[in-house]
PyMOL CGO cylinders between C-alpha atoms (Angstrom):
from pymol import cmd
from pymol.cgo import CYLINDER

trace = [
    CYLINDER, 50.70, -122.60, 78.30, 48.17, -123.35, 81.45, 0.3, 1, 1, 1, 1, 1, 1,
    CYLINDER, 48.17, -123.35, 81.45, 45.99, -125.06, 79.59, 0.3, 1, 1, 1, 1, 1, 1,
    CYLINDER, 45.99, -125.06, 79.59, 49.58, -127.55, 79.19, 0.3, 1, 1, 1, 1, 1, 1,
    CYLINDER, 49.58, -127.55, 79.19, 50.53, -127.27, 82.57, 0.3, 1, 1, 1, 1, 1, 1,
    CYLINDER, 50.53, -127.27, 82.57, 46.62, -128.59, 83.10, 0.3, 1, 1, 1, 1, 1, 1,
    CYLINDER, 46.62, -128.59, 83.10, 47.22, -131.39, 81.41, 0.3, 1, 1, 1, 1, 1, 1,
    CYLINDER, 47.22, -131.39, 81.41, 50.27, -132.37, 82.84, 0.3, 1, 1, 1, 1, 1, 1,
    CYLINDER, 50.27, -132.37, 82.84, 48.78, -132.28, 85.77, 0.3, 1, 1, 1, 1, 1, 1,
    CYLINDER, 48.78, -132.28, 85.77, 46.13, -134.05, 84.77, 0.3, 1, 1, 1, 1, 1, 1,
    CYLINDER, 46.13, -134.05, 84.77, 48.29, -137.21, 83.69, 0.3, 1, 1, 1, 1, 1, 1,
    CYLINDER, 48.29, -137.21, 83.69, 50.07, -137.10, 86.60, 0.3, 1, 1, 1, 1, 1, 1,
    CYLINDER, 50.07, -137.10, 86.60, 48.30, -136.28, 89.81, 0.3, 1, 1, 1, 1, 1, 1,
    CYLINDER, 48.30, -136.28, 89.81, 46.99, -140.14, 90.27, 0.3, 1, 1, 1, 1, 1, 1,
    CYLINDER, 46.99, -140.14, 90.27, 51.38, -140.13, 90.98, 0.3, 1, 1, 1, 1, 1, 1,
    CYLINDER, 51.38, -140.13, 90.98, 51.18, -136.61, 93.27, 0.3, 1, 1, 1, 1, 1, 1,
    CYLINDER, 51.18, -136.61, 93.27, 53.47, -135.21, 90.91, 0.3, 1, 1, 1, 1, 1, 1,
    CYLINDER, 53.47, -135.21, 90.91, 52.10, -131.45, 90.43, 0.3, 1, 1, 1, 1, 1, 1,
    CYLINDER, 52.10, -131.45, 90.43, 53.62, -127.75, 88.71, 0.3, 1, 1, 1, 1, 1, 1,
    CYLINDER, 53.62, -127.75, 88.71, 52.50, -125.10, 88.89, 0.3, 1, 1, 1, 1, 1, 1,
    CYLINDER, 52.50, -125.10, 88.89, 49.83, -123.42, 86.37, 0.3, 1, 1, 1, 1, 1, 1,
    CYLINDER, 49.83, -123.42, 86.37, 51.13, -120.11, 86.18, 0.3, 1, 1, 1, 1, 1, 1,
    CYLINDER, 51.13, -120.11, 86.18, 51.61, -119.89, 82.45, 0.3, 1, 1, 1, 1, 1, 1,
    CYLINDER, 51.61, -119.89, 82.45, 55.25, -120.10, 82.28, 0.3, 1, 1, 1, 1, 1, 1,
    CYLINDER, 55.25, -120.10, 82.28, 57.03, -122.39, 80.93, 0.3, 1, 1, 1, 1, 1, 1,
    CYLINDER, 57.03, -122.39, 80.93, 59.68, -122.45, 83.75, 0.3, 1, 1, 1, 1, 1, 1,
    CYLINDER, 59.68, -122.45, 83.75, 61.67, -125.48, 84.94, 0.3, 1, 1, 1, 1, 1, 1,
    CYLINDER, 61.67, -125.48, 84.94, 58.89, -127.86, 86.30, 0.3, 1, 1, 1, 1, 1, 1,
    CYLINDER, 58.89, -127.86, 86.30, 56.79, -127.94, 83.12, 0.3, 1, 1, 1, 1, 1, 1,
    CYLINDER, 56.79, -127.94, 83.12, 60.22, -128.20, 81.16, 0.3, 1, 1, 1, 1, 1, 1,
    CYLINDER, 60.22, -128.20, 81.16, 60.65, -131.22, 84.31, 0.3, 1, 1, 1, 1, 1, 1,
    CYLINDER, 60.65, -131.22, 84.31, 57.56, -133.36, 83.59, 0.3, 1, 1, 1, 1, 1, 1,
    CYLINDER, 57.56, -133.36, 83.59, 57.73, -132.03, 79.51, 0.3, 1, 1, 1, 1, 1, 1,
    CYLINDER, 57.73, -132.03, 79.51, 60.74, -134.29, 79.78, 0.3, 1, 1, 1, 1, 1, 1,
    CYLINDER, 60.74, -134.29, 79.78, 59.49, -136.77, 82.08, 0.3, 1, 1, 1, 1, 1, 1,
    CYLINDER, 59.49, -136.77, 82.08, 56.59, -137.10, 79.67, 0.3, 1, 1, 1, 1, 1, 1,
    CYLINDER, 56.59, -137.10, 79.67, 58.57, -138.14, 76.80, 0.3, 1, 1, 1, 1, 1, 1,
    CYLINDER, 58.57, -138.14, 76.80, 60.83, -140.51, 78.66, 0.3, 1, 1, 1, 1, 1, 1,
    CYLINDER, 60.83, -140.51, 78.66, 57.89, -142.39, 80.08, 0.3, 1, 1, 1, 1, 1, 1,
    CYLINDER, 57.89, -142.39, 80.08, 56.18, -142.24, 76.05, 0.3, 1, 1, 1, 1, 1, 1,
    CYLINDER, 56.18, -142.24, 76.05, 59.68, -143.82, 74.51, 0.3, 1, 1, 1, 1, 1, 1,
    CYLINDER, 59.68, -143.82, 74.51, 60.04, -140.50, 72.93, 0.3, 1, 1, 1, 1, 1, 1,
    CYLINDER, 60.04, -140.50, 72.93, 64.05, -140.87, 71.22, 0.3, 1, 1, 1, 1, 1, 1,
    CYLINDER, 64.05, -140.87, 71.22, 63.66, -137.39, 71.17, 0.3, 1, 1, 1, 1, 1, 1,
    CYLINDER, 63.66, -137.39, 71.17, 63.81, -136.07, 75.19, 0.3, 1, 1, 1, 1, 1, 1,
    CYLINDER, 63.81, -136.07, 75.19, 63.89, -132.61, 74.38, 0.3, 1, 1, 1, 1, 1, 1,
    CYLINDER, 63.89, -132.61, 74.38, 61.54, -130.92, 76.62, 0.3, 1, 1, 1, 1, 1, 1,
    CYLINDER, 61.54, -130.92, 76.62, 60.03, -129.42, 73.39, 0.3, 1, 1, 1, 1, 1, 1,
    CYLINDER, 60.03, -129.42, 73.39, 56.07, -129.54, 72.90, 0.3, 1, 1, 1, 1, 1, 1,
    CYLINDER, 56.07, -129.54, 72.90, 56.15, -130.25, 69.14, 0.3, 1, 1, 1, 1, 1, 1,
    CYLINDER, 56.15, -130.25, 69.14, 53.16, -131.92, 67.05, 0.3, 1, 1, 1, 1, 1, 1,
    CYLINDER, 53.16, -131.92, 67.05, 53.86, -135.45, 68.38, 0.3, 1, 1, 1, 1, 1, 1,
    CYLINDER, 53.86, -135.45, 68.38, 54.20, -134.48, 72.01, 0.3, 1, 1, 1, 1, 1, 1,
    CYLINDER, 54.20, -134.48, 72.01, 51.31, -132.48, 72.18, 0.3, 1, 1, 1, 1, 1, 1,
    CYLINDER, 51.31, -132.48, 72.18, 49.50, -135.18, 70.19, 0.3, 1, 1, 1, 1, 1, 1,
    CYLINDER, 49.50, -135.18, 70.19, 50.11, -137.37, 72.93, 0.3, 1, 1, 1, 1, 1, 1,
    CYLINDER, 50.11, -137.37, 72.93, 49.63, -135.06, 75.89, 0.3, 1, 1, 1, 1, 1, 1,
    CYLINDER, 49.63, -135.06, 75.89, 46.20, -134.66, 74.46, 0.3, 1, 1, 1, 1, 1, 1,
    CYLINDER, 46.20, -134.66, 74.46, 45.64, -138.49, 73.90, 0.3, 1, 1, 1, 1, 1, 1,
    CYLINDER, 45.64, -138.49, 73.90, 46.80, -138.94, 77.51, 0.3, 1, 1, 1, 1, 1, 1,
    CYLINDER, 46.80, -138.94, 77.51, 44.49, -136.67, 79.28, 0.3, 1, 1, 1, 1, 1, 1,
    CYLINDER, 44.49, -136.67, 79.28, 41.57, -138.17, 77.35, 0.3, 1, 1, 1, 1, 1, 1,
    CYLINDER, 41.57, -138.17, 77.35, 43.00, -141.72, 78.86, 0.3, 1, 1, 1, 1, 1, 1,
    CYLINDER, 43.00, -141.72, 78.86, 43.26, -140.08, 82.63, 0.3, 1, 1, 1, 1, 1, 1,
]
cmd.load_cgo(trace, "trace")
């Protein structure tokens, strides 16, 4: 789960959007989970880190 919430922040701290990495999986990583997709095209918004979502997280920190 941190190693997640290290991504996130990854992709998104050029924007100073930041959660917390405390290992849970609490309302700001569901947040930017979401925000993640939505920005991606994702039909699916779920706030779910399935194979495609992580996929992309990790695709997205290599870009960053």
């Amino acid at each position: 789960m941190r190693q997640l919430q290290r991504d996130l922040n990854k992709i998104y701290a050029k924007r100073g959007i930041e959660i917390a990495d405390d290992g849970d999986f609490g309302m700001g990583t569901y947040a930017l989970v979401r925000r993640f997709q939505r920005a991606r095209g994702y039909f699916l918004r779920n706030g779910v880190v399935g194979k495609w979502t992580k996929s992309a997280i990790a695709r997205a920190v290599k870009a960053a």
